[in-house]
C-alpha positions in Angstrom: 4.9 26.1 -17.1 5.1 23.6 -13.9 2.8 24.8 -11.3 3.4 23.6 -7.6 0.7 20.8 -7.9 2.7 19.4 -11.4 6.1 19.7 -8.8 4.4 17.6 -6.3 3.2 14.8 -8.5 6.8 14.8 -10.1 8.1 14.0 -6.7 5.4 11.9 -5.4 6.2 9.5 -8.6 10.3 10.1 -7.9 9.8 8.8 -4.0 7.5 6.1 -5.8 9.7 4.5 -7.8 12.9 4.7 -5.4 10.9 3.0 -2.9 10.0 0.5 -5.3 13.4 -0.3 -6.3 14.7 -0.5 -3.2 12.0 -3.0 -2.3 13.2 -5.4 -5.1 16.2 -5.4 -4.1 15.7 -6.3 -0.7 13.6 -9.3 -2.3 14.9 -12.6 -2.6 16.9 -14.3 -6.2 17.9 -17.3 -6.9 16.7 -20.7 -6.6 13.0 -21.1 -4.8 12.8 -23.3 -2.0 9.8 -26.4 -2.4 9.0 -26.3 1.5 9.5 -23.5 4.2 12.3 -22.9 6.3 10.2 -22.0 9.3 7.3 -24.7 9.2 8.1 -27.0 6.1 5.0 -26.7 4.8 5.4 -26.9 0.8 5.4 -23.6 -1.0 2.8 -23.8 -3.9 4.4 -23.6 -7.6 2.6 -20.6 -8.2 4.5 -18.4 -5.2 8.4 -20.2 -6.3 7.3 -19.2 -9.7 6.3 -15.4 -9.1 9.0 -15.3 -6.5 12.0 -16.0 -7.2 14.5 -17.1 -4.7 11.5 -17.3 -2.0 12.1 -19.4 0.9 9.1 -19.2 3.4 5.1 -20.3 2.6 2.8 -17.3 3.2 1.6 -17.6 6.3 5.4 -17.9 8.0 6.8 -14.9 5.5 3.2 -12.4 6.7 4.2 -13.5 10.3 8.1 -12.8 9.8 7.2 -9.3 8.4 4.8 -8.2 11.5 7.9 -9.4 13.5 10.0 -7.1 11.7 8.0 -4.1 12.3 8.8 -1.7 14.8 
């Protein structure tokens, strides 16, 4: 028999995995850009590779999402 605690963990992993896939969603497909849209800077083959579709280097994307941030 589920117990509160087992009911809690079910929903912890539930709001885990929604959040998750609503993440990938909002991240980017397609073709990778080779340099930034916001500096130019080249975007390492490693990032286009484990990102699909991405279109800003690091440091311009981490600055973008503090901007974003309420």
């Amino acid at each position: 028999m589920a117990d509160q605690f087992d009911r809690a963990q079910e929903l912890d992993a539930y709001y885990r995995r929604q959040a998750l896939a609503q993440h990938k969603e909002r991240m980017p497909k397609g073709d990778s850009r080779t340099h930034c849209l916001e500096c130019g800077g080249e975007i390492p083959a490693a990032r286009r590779t484990y990102l699909p579709g991405v279109q800003h280097c690091v440091g311009c994307a981490e600055q973008l999402e503090r901007q974003r941030r309420p």
